[in-house]
N, C-alpha and C positions, 0 to 999 in steps of 0.2 A: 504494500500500500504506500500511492507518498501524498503530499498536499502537491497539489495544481493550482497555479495560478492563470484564468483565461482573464486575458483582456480584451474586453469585447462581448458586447451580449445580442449582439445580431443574431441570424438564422446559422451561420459556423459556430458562435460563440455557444450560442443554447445547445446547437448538435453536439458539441462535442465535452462540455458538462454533463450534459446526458452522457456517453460513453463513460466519462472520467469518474462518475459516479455509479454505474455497473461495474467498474471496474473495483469500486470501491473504496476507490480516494475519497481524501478532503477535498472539498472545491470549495476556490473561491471565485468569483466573480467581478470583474471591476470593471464598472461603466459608469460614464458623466453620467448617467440616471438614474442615479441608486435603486429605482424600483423597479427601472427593465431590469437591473442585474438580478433582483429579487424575484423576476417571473420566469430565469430560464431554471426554475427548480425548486422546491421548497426545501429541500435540505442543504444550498450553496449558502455560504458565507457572501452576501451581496456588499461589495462595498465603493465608496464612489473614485473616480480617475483620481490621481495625483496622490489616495490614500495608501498609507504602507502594505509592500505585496510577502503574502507570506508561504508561499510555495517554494520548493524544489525547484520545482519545474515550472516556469510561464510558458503560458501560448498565449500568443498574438493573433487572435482572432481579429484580427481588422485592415481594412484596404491600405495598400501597398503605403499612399500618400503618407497616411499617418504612423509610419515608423518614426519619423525625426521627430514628433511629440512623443513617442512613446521612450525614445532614446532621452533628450531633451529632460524629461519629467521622472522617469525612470534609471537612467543611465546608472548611478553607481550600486542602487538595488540590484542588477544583475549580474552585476561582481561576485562568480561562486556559482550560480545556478547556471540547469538547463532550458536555454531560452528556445524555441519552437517556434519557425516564421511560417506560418502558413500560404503568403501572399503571392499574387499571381502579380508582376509588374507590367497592368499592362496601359496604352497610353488609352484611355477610355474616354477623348475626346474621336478617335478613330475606330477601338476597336481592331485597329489592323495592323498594331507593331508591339513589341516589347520596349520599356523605357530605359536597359540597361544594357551595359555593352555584350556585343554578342559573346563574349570568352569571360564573361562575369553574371551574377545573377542578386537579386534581391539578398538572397541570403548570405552570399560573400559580401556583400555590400555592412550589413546589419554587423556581421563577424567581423567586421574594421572597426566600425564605432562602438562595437563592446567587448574589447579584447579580454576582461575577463571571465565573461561569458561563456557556455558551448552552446553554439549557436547548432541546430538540429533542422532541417526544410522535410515537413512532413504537412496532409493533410489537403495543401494545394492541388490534389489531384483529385479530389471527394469535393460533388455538390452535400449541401447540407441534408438533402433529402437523405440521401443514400446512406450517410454516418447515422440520421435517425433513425432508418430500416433496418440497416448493419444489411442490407443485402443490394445486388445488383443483378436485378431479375432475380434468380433463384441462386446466388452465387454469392459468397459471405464477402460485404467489403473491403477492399484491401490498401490498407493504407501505407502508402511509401514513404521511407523514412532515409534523409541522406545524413549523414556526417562525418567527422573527423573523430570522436570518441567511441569507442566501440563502448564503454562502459554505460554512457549515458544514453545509447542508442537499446541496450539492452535494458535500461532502467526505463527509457518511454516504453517498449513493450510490453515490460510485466506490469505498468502501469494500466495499460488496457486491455492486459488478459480476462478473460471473462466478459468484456464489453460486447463481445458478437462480431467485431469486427477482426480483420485476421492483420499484423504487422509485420510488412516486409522491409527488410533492410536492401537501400538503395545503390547503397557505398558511400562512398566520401563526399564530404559538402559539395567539393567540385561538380557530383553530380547531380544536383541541386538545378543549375542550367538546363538539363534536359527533362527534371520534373516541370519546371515553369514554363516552358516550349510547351510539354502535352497537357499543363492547367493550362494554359492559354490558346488551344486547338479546342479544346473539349469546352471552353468558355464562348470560344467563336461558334462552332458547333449550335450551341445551344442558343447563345442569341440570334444566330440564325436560321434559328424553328429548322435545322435539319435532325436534331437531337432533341429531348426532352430534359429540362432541369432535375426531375426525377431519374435522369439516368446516369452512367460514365463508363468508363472505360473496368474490364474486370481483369483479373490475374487467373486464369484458370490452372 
């Protein structure tokens, strides 16, 4: 069991409290609205942005933009833990490019501004529906997990053992670039009604 810290109470943030709570972690929750944080669960520790994070592990449930407040306001809280970028960088005035250089990714990005950190790129490749189902179609969701710690890569899995969802190791941050390419295929996808938000990609 560890505590979790999600930041973020959107449709990612609620999905994946839910997970992190089958899993049967502490959760906390932190959003500017202390009471959406208190609605993605009745047993999360709701608490509001800029308040002290007490998790292991944070996930960043939130759009790419607001990494630099979350560095910014958080930064030397994440000295020691494992931080978890979710985010897809994509430039959502187009929809039709990535905003970081093609031989780099959000997550490397994130891993510079918080050197103490282990920065972890998981979940970006999961619509929220599908983490609430834990299935895709008939097929247990599979969540990719890249980084540079084997230790903490194996400490996010047993964290969502039992969640329904199944955890695959990606490899190394580096490969982080090629999670945010297929979250942002599967994002295109679906905005462009050739896929369903309810659906994604599966690991059979």
């Amino acid at each position: 069991m560890a505590t979790i810290s999600i930041i973020g109470s959107g449709n990612m943030g609620a999905a994946i409290a839910g997970l992190a709570l089958a899993g049967g972690n502490d959760v906390q929750v932190v959003a500017r609205d202390r009471a959406k944080a208190a609605a993605t669960g009745a047993d999360v520790t709701a608490t509001g942005f800029g308040e002290p994070l007490v998790g292991d592990v944070v996930v960043l449930a939130l759009p790419y933009p607001a990494l630099d407040d979350v560095v910014a306001t958080y930064g030397d809280q994440l000295a020691g833990r494992t931080v978890v970028d979710i985010t897809n960088p994509l430039d959502f005035s187009t929809f039709d490019s990535l905003v970081v250089p093609a031989d780099s990714s959000a997550a490397a990005e994130l891993a510079a501004k918080v050197p103490g950190a282990t920065v972890l790129k998981a979940f970006n490749t999961n619509f929220a529906a599908t983490l609430a189902s834990g299935t895709v179609d008939d097929v247990p969701t599979t969540v990719l997990v890249a980084g540079d710690d084997a230790d903490a890569k194996a400490g996010f899995a047993a964290a969502f053992d039992g969640s329904g969802v199944r955890v695959v190791d990606a490899g190394s941050l580096a490969r982080a670039r090629e999670l945010e390419a297929l979250g942002f295929l599967q994002l295109t996808l679906a905005a462009g009604e050739r896929t369903q938000w309810t659906t994604g990609f599966a690991l059979l």
